[in-house]
Each structure stands twice: as structure tokens, then as C-alpha cells.
C-alpha positions in Angstrom: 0.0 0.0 0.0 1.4 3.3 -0.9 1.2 6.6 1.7 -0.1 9.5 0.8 1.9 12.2 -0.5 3.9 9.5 -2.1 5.1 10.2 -6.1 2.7 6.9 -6.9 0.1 8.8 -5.1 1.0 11.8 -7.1 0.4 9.5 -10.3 -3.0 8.5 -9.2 -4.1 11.9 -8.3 -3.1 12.9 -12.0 -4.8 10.1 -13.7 -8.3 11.0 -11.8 -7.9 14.7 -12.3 -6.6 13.7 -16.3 -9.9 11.3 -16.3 -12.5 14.3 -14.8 -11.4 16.5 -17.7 -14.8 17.6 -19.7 -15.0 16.9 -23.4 -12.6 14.5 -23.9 -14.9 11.4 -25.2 -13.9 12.0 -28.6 -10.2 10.7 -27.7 -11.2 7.2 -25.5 -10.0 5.1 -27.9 -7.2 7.0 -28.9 -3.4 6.1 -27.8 -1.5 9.7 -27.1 1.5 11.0 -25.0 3.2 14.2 -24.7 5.2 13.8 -27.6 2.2 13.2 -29.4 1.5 14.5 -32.8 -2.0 15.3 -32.3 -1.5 15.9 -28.6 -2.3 20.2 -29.8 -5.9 19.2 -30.1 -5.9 18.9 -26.3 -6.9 21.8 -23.9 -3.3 23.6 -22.2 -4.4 21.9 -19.3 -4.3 18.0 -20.8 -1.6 18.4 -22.2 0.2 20.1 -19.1 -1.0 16.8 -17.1 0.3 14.3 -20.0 3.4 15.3 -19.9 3.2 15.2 -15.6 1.6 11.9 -16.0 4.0 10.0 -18.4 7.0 11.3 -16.4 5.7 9.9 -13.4 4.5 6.8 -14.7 8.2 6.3 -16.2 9.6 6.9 -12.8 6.6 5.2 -10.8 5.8 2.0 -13.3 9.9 1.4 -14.5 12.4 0.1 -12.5 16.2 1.3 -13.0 16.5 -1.8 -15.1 13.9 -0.8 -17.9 11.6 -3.4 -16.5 7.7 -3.1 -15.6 6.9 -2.7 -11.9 4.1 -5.2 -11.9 3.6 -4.7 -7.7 2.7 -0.8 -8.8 1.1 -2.0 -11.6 -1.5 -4.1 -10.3 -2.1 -1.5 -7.5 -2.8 1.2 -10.3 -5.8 -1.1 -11.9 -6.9 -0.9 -8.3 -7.1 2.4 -8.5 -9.3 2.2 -11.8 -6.3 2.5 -14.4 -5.3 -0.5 -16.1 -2.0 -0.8 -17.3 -0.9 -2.8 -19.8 2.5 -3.3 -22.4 2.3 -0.8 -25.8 5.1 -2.1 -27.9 7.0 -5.0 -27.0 10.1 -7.2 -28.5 11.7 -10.5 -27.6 13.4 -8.6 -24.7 9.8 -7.5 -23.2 8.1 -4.2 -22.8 9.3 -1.1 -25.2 5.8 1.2 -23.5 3.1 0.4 -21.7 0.0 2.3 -21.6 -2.5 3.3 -18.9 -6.1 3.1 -19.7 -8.2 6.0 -18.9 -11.4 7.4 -19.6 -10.2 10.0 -21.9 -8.3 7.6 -23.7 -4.7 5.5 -23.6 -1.8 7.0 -22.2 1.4 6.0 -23.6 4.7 6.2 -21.8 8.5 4.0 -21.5 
């Protein structure tokens, strides 16, 4: 269990106030990150906490070895936010993406 305050904490906090943004039904099924292309078609505001978001989940969700932290992991589907590998090789996960309301997160 995490403590509040924590920098996972943090990352949940995001994804609920990333997931309570208005208007954003047009993009659930769509797979962005900050480095998106289309990522200007968001309000300053989503794209402000994408770029928060897929920092922390590379810090939070990536161990110092490159490999998924499947303890935080399962913790974050808890928390509503399924997590699951993006691109992946013969070595394992190249991203992983968090499912939200407004859409896919990608980060790694």
C-alpha cells in the first residue's frame, strides 16, 4: 500500500484529475503521449497533465533496469487504471500504456 503524499500517489491523483477532464470522449479510444502529434488538439491543461503523467509513470511503473513494476502496476488497476504493455520485443516491454477514460496513455 502506498502513503499518501507519495510520487505513486501523485500518479493516481493525476490520472483521476486527467480522467475528470470535460469533453474529452472524442479521444477514448485514442493512444497519445506528450510527444504526441495530435497531442495540440488537447486543452493547455491536458496536455500540461500528460506530460506530468507519463513522467511519473516512467519513474513510478519502470524500474532502474527498464523493467515493468508489476507490484505498482497491479495496484494502479486498483485504483481504476489498467495498465498494460504498448510495444513489446523478444526482450519484453518497449511502452506500456495506462487506460483511462479519456483515452490511452502511452509512456516508456
Amino acid at each position: 500500500m502506498t502513503t499518501e503524499g507519495s510520487p505513486y500517489q501523485e500518479l493516481v491523483d493525476l490520472l483521476r484529475k486527467y480522467d475528470s477532464l470535460p469533453d474529452m470522449s472524442e479521444f477514448e479510444y485514442e493512444y497519445v503521449s506528450a510527444q504526441s502529434e495530435h497531442v495540440d488538439r488537447y486543452t493547455p491543461e491536458a496536455r500540461e497533465l500528460l506530460e506530468q503523467i507519463c513522467s511519473m509513470a516512467n519513474h513510478e511503473l519502470i524500474d532502474d533496469n527498464g523493467a515493468p513494476k508489476y507490484a505498482a502496476m497491479n495496484q494502479l488497476e486498483y485504483e481504476g487504471f489498467r495498465v498494460s504493455p504498448g510495444e513489446t520485443d523478444s526482450f519484453g516491454w518497449l511502452s506500456g500504456l495506462i487506460n483511462t477514460r479519456n483515452g490511452w496513455i502511452v509512456f516508456g
